[in-house]
LUMNU-58014 format. One record per residue (C-alpha): residue number from 1; residue in one letter; x, y, z. Coordinates in steps of 0.5 Angstrom, whole numbers, plus 500, padded with zeros to 3 digits. Each point is the difference from the previous one (the first is absolute). Layout:
BEGIN
- NUM / A / X / Y / Z
...
//
This chain:
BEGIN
- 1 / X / 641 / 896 / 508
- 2 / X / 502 / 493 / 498
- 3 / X / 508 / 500 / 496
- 4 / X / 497 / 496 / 494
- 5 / X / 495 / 506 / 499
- 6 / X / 504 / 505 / 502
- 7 / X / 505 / 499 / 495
- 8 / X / 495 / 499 / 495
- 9 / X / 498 / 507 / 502
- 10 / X / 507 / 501 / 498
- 11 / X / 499 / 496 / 494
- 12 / X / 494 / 505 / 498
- 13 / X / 503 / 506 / 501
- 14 / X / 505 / 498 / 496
- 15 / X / 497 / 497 / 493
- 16 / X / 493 / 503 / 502
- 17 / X / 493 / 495 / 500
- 18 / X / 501 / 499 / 492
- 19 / X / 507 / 499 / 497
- 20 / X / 495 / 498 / 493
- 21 / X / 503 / 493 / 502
- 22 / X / 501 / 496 / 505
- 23 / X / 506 / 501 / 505
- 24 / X / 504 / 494 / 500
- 25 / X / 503 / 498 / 507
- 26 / X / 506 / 495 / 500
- 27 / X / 504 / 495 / 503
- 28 / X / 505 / 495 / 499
- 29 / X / 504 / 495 / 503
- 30 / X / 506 / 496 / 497
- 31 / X / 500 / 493 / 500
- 32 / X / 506 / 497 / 503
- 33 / X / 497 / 494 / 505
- 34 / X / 495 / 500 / 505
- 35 / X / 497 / 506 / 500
- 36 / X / 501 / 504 / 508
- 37 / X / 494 / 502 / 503
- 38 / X / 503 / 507 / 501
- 39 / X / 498 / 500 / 492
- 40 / X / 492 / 500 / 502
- 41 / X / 501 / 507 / 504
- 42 / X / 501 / 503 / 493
- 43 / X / 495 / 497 / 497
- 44 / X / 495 / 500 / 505
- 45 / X / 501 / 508 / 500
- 46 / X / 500 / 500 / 493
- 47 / X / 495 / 496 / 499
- 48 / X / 495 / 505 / 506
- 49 / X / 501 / 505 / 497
- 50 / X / 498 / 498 / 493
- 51 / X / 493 / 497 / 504
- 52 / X / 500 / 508 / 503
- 53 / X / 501 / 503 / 495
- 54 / X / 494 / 495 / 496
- 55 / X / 495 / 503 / 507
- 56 / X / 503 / 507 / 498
- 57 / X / 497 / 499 / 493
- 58 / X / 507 / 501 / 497
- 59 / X / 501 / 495 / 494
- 60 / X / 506 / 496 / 501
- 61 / X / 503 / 493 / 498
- 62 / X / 504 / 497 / 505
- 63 / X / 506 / 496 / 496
- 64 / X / 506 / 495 / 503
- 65 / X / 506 / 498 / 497
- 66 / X / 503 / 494 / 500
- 67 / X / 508 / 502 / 499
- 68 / X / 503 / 493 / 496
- 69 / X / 504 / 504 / 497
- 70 / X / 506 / 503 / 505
- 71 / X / 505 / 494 / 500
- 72 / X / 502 / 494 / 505
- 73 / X / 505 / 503 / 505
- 74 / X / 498 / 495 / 505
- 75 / X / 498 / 493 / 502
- 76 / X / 496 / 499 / 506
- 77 / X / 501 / 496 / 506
- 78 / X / 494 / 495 / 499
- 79 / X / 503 / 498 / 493
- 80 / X / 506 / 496 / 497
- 81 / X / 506 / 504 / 498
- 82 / X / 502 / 496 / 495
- 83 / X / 495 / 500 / 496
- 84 / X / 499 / 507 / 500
- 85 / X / 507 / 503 / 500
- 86 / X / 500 / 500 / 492
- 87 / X / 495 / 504 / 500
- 88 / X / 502 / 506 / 504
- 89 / X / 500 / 506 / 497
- 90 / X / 494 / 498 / 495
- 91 / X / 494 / 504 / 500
- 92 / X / 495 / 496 / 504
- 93 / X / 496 / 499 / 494
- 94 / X / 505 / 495 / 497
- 95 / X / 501 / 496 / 507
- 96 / X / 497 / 494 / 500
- 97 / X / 494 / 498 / 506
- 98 / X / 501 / 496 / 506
- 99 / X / 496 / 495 / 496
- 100 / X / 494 / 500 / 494
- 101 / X / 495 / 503 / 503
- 102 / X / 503 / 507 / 497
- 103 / X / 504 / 501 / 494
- 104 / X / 505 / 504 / 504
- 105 / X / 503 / 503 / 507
- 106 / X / 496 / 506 / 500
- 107 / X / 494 / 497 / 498
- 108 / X / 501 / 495 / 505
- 109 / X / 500 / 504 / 506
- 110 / X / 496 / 505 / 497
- 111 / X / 493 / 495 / 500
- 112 / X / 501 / 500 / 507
- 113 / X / 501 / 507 / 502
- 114 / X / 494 / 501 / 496
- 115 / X / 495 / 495 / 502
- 116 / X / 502 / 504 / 507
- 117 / X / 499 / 507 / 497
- 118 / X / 492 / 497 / 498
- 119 / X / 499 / 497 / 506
- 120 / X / 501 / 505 / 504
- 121 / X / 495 / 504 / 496
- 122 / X / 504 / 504 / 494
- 123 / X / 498 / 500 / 494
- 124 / X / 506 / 503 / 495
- 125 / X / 501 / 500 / 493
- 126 / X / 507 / 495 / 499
- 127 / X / 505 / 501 / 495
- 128 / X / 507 / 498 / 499
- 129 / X / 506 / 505 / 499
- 130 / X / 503 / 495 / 495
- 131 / X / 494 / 501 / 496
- 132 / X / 501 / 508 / 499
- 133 / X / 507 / 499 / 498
- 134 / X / 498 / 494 / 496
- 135 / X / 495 / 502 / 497
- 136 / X / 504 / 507 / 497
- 137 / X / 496 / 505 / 506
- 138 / X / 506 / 502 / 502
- 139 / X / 504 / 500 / 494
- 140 / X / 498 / 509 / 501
- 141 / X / 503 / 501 / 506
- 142 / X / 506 / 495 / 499
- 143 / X / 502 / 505 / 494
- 144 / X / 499 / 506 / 504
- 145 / X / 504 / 498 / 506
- 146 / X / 505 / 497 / 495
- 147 / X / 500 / 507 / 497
- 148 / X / 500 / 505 / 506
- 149 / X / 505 / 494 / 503
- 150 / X / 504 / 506 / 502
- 151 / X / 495 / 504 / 503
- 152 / X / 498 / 493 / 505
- 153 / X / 508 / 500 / 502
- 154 / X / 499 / 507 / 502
- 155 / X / 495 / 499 / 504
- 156 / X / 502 / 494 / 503
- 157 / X / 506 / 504 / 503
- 158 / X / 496 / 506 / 502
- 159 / X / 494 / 497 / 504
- 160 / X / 503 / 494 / 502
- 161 / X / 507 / 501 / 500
- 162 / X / 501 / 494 / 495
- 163 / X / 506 / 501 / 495
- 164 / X / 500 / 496 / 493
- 165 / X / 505 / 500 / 495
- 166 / X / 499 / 504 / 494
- 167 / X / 498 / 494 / 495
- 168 / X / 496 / 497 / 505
- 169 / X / 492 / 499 / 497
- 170 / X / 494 / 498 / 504
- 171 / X / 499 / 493 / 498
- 172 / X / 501 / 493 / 501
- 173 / X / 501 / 496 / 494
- 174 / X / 498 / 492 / 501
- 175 / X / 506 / 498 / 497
- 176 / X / 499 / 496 / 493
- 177 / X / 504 / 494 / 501
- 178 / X / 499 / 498 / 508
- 179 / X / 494 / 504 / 501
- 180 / X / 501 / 504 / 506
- 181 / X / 500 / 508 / 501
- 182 / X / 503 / 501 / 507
- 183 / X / 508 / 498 / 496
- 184 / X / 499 / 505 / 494
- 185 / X / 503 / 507 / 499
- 186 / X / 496 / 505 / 495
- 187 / X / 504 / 506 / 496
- 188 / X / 499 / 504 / 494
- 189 / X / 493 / 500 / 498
- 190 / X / 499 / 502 / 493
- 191 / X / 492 / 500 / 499
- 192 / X / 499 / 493 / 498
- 193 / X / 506 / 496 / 504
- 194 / X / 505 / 500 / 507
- 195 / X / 506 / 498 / 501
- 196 / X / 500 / 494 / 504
- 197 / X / 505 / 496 / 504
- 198 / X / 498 / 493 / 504
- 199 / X / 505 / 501 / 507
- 200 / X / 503 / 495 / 503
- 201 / X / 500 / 503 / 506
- 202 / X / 496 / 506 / 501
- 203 / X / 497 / 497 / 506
- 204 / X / 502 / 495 / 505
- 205 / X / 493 / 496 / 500
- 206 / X / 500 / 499 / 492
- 207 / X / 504 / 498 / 495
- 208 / X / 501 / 503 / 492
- 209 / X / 501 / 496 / 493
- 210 / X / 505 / 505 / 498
- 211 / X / 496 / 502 / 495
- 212 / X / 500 / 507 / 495
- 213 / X / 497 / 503 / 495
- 214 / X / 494 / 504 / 498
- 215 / X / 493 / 498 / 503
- 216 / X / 493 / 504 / 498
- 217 / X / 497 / 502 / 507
- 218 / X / 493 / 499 / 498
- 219 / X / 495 / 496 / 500
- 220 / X / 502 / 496 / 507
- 221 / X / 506 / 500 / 498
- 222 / X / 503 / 506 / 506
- 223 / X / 497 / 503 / 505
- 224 / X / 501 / 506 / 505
- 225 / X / 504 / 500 / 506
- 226 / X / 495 / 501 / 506
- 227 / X / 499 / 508 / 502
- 228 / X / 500 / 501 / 492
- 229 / X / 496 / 494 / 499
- 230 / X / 494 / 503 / 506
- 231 / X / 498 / 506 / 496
- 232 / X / 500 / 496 / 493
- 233 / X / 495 / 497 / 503
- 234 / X / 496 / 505 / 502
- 235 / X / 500 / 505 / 493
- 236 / X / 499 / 492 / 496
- 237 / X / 494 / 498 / 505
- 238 / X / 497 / 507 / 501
- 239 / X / 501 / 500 / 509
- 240 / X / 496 / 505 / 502
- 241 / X / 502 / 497 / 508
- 242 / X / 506 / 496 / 503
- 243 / X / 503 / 500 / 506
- 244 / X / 505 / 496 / 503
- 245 / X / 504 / 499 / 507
- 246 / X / 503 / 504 / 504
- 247 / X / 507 / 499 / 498
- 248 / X / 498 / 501 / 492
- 249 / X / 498 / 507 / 503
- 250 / X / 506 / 503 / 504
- 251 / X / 503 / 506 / 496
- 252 / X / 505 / 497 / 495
- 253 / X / 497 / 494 / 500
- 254 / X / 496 / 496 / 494
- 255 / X / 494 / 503 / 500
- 256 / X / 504 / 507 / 500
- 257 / X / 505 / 498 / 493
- 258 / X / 494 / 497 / 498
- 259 / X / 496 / 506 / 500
- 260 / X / 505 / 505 / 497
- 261 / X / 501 / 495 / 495
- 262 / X / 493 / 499 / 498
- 263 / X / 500 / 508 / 499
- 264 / X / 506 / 502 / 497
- 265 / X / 500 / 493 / 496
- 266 / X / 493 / 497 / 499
- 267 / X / 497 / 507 / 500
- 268 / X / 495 / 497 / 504
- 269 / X / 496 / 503 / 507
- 270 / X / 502 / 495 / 505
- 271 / X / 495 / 496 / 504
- 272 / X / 497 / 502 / 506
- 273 / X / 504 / 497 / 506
- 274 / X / 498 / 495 / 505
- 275 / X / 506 / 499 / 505
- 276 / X / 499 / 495 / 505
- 277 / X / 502 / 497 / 506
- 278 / X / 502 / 492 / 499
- 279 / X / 496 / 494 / 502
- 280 / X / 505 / 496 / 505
- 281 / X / 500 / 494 / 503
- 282 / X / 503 / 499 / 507
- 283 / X / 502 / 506 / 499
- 284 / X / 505 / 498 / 494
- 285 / X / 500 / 503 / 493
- 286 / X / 500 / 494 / 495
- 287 / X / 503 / 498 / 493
- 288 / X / 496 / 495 / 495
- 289 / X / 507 / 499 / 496
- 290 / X / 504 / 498 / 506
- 291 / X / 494 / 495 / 503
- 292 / X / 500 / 505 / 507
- 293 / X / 493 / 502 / 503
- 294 / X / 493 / 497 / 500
- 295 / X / 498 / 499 / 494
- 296 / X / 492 / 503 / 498
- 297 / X / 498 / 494 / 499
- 298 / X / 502 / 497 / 508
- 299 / X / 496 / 507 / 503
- 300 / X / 494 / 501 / 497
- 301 / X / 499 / 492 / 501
- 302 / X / 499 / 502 / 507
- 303 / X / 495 / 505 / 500
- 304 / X / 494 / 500 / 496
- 305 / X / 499 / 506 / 495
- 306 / X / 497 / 504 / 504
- 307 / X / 505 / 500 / 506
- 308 / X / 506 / 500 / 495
- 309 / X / 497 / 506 / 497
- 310 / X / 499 / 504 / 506
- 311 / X / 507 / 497 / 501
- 312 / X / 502 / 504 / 494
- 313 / X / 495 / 507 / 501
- 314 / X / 500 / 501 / 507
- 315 / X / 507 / 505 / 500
- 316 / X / 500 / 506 / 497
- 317 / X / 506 / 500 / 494
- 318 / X / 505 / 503 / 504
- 319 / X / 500 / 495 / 505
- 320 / X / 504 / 493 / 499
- 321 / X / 496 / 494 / 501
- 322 / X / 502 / 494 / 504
- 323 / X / 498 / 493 / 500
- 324 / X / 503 / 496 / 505
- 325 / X / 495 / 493 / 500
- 326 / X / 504 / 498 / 505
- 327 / X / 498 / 505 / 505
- 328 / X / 493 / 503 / 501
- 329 / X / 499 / 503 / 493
- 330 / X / 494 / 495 / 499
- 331 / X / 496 / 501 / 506
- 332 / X / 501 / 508 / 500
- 333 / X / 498 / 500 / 493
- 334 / X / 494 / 496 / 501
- 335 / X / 498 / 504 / 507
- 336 / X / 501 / 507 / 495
- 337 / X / 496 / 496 / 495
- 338 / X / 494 / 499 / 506
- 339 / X / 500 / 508 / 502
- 340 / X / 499 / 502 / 493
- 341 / X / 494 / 495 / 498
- 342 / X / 497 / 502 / 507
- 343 / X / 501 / 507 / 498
- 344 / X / 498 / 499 / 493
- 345 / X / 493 / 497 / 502
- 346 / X / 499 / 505 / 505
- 347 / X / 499 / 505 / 494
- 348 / X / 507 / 504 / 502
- 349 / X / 502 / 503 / 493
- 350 / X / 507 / 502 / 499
- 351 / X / 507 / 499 / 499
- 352 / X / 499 / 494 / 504
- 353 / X / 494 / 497 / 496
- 354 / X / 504 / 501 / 494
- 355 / X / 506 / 496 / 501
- 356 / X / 494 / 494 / 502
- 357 / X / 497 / 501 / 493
- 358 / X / 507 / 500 / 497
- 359 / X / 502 / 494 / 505
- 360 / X / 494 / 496 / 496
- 361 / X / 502 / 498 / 493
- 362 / X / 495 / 503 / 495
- 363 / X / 498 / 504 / 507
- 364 / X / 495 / 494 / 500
- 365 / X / 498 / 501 / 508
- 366 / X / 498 / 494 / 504
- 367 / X / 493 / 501 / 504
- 368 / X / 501 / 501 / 508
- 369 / X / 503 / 493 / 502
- 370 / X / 503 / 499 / 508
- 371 / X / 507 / 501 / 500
- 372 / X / 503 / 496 / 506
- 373 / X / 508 / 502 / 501
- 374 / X / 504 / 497 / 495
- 375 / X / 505 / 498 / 507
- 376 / X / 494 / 496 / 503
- 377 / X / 498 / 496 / 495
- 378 / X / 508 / 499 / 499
- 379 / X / 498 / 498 / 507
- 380 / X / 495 / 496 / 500
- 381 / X / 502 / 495 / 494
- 382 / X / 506 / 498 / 504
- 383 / X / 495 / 497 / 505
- 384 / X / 497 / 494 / 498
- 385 / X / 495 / 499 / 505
- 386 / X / 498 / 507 / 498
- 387 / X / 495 / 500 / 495
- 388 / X / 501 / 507 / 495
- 389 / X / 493 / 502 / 497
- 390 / X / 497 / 498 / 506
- 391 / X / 505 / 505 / 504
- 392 / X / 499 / 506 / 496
- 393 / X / 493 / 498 / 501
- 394 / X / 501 / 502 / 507
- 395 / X / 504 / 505 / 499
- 396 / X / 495 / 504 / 495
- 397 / X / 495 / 498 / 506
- 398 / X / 495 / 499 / 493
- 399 / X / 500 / 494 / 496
- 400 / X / 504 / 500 / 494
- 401 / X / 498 / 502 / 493
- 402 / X / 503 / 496 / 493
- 403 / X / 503 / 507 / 499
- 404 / X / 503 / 499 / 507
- 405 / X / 502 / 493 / 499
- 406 / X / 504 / 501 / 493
- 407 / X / 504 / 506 / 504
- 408 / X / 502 / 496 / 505
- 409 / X / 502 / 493 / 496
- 410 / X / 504 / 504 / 497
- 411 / X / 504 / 504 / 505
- 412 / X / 500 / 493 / 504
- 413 / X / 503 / 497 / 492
- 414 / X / 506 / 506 / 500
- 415 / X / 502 / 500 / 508
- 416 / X / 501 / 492 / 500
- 417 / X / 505 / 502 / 494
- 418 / X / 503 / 505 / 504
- 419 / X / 501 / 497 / 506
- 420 / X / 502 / 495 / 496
- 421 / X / 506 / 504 / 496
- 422 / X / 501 / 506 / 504
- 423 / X / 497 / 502 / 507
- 424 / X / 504 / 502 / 505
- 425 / X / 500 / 496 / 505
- 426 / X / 496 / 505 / 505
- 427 / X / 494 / 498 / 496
- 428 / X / 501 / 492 / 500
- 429 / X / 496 / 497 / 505
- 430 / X / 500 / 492 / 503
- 431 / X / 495 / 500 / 506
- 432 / X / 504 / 495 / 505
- 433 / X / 498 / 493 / 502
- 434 / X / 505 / 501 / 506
- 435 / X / 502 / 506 / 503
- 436 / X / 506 / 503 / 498
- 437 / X / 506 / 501 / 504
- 438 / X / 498 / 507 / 500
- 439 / X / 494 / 500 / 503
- 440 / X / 503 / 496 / 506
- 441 / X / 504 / 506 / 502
- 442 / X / 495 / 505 / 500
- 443 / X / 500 / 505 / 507
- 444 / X / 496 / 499 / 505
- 445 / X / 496 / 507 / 498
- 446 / X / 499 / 497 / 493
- 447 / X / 498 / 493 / 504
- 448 / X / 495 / 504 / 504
- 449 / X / 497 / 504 / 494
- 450 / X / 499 / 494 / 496
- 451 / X / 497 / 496 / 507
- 452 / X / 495 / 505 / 499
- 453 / X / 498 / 499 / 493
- 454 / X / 499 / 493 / 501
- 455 / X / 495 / 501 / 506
- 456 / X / 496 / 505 / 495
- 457 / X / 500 / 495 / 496
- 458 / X / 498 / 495 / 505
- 459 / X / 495 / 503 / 502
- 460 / X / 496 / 500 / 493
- 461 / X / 496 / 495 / 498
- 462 / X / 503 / 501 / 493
- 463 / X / 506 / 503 / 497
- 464 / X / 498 / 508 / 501
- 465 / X / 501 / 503 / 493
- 466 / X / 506 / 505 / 497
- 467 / X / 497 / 506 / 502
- 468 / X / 499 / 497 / 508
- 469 / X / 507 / 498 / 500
- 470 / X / 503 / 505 / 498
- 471 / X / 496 / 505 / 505
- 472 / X / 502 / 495 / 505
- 473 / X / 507 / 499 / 499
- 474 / X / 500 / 508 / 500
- 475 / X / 497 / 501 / 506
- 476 / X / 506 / 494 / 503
- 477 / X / 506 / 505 / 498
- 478 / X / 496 / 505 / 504
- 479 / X / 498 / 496 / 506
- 480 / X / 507 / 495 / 501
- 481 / X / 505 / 507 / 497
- 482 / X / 503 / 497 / 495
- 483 / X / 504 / 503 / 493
- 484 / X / 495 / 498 / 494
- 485 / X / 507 / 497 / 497
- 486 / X / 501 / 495 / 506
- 487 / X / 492 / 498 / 501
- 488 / X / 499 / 499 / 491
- 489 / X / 506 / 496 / 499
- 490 / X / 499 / 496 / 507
- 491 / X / 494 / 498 / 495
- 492 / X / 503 / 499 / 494
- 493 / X / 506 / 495 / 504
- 494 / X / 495 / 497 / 502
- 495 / X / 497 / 497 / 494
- 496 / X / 505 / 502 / 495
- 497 / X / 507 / 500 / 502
- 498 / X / 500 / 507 / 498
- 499 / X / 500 / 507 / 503
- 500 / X / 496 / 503 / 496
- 501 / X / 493 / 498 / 496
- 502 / X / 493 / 502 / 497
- 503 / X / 495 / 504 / 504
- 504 / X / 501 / 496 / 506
- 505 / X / 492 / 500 / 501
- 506 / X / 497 / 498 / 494
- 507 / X / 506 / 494 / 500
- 508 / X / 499 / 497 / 506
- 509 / X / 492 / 501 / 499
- 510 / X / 501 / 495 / 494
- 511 / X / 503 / 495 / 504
- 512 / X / 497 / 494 / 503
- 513 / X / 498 / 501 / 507
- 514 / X / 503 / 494 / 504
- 515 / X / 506 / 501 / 496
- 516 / X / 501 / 508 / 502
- 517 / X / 499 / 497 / 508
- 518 / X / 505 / 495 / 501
- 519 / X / 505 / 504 / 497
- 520 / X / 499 / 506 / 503
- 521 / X / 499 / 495 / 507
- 522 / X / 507 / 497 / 497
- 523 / X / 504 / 506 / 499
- 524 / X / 498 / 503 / 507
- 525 / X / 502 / 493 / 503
//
């Protein structure tokens, strides 16, 4: 079974076909920069399974926050310092936009993390956290956990090991004379106000004014602390489904105190879990805040949406995905990509075909279309006198369809910007104009093998085809016994400079007679 179905089968058990309303899946991200892709996994996750449960005839509304309201505790690398260092310890809200295209920080940064979530075919109902808090949702649960202030200390030391001072409440008031919330202490709630103190030097990163008196923490004018704050949310918005990562669901983490609060607290039922493995890139975990990692906005740009959501969808929760664009993760992608429209056409119905509707936004499955390999037409468009459709043509063995061409212009359009930007260098390829030094070293078994490839060629009037040669060049492994690594890389030294290549094959077929003669015959001297 398929994990999106399998967990809302989980999902059914829990809450039945009708709950009498529609669950409510949920996810948020705070918006401290440029959003990471890593935070695209739990949204994809979130929003899949939303779209599973649609299949499933359950009735669900998939909600995204946009946190705006957590306070500024950093600058990103890719902005200026003096500019924004005053702003530290503001909520993010309150902090002013890179430039006037947005009314502040988080909005900035958000419009482009949300035009990516759309582009890639996800379609949540957006809301700002500082919306809840300034609208008066959640001024109900800060008064409870203002009033069960001792039973959150408790749990914080019990479940997470956490000690909290006997006066110490479960808020952050923005100060009334500088603005920030990180540099405020909260004591002594009397049903309306706290006590509140502005400190010079609670932290290291932020500067107090010194300010102290009384403040209402309603309205917008206080929030929760994050593991107070994450079930508040779920009993004000109604969550019915929420997960997290992985580092959220340890025992004693965040979702744990979480929990324990929102039962012993909020007198509210959890949500249903999702933990999840990361999104890493290059094999690292990423901070939006501290400017580190690839941004959402510079992965999806390298892959259509399709891709990308295969990218996002193909592993099963509880394995990690790694995006390394400086490696071989485009081509695999594509490659998986091709098995899975290959089987689907065929009428293969499973897990398989699943994750190649879900890979499609809206599930708008394209006709059957020939698919050259993503690693040949990375070839190809290195190759100027080759050109593509008429290559694909060849290789498809049929002319092609409109369909066929638009798939292909498109793959040509995002391996050019990859070969551009990331490719290693083993997919990077120059036919050489002059035989490479390389080649000028080649043993005699190696000269010899080749020497028989050009009387084959020789001895057809034109160039044979890549099927032809590929029997050919097999059959000259046997006949002059020579290692497959020795004869393909004396091919590939000869024409590229390199010891590696495409199928050697199909690449030499491509290429102009004459010119494959005089180099074989110049190599073998």
């Amino acid at each position: 079974m398929f994990w999106a179905d399998r967990i809302v089968a989980d999902i059914e058990r829990r809450f039945g076909k009708s709950s009498g309303r529609p669950i409510i899946v949920r996810d948020e991200k705070t918006v401290s920069g440029r959003v990471h892709v890593g935070s695209m996994r739990g949204l994809a996750i979130h929003g899949i399974v939303s779209e599973a449960l649609a299949d499933a005839g359950v009735s669900n509304v998939f909600k995204y926050e946009f946190n705006d309201f957590d306070p500024m505790d950093d600058i990103p690398s890719y902005l200026p310092r003096e500019k924004y260092e005053q702003y530290l310890g503001m909520p993010l809200n309150a902090v002013p936009s890179p430039d006037a295209s947005a009314n502040s920080f988080a909005e900035y940064f958000a419009k482009d993390f949300r035009e990516v979530i759309t582009g890639a075919g996800f379609s949540p109902e957006f809301y700002w956290s500082s919306e809840l808090y300034l609208s008066g949702a959640m001024d109900g649960v800060i008064r409870e956990a203002l009033l069960g202030a001792e039973a959150i200390r408790r749990i914080y030391e019990e479940v997470s090991g956490g000690h909290r001072e006997e006066n110490w409440l479960p808020l952050a008031v923005i100060c009334p004379t500088c603005g920030k919330m990180s540099t405020t202490e909260a004591t002594d709630f009397d049903g309306e106000t706290v006590a509140v103190r502005c400190l010079e030097n609670k932290v290291d990163w932020a500067r107090g004014c010194g300010f102290s008196g009384r403040v209402s923490p309603f309205g917008g004018k206080a929030k929760l602390p994050w593991k107070a704050e994450w079930p508040a949310k779920w009993k004000v918005v109604g969550v019915g489904v929420e997960g997290g990562g992985k580092d959220h669901s340890t025992k004693g983490g965040s979702r744990d105190v979480a929990s324990h609060i929102s039962r012993e607290v909020f007198h509210d039922e959890p949500p249903f879990d999702i933990p999840y493995e990361f999104f890493l890139v290059g094999g690292k975990k990423m901070s939006s805040s501290k400017g580190l990692g690839s941004s959402a906005r510079d992965i999806a740009s390298l892959v259509p949406p399709k891709i990308f959501r295969l990218a996002l969808l193909s592993k099963d929760i509880n394995q990690a995905i790694n995006f390394d664009p400086d490696g071989d993760t485009i081509p695999v992608l594509y490659d998986l990509y091709d098995k899975l429209a290959e089987s689907y056409h065929a009428g293969v119905r499973d897990d398989y075909s699943r994750l190649f509707e879900l890979a499609h936004p809206s599930k708008k499955i394209p006709v059957k279309t020939f698919l050259p390999r993503f690693s040949q037409v990375a070839f190809i468009v290195q190759m100027p006198h080759l050109d593509l459709e008429h290559e694909c043509s060849l290789i498809k063995g049929d002319i092609l369809t409109d369909e066929d061409r638009i798939e292909i212009r498109e793959r040509a359009q995002y391996a050019k910007q990859w070969l551009e930007l990331y490719a290693p260098e083993k997919f990077k390829f120059v036919l050489q104009k002059e035989m490479s030094e390389a080649a000028k070293e080649l043993s005699d078994v190696q000269k010899n093998a080749l020497k028989a490839l050009a009387d084959f060629i020789e001895s057809k009037e034109t160039m044979p085809d890549g099927e032809a040669m590929h029997h050919r060049i097999h059959e000259i492994k046997t006949e002059q016994n020579i290692t497959p690594a020795d004869l393909f890389s004396a091919v590939y030294l000869a024409f590229l400079g390199k010891a590696y290549g495409p199928k050697a094959g199909w690449f030499l077929s491509v290429l102009d007679r004459d010119f494959v003669l005089n180099r074989l015959r110049e190599v073998i001297g």
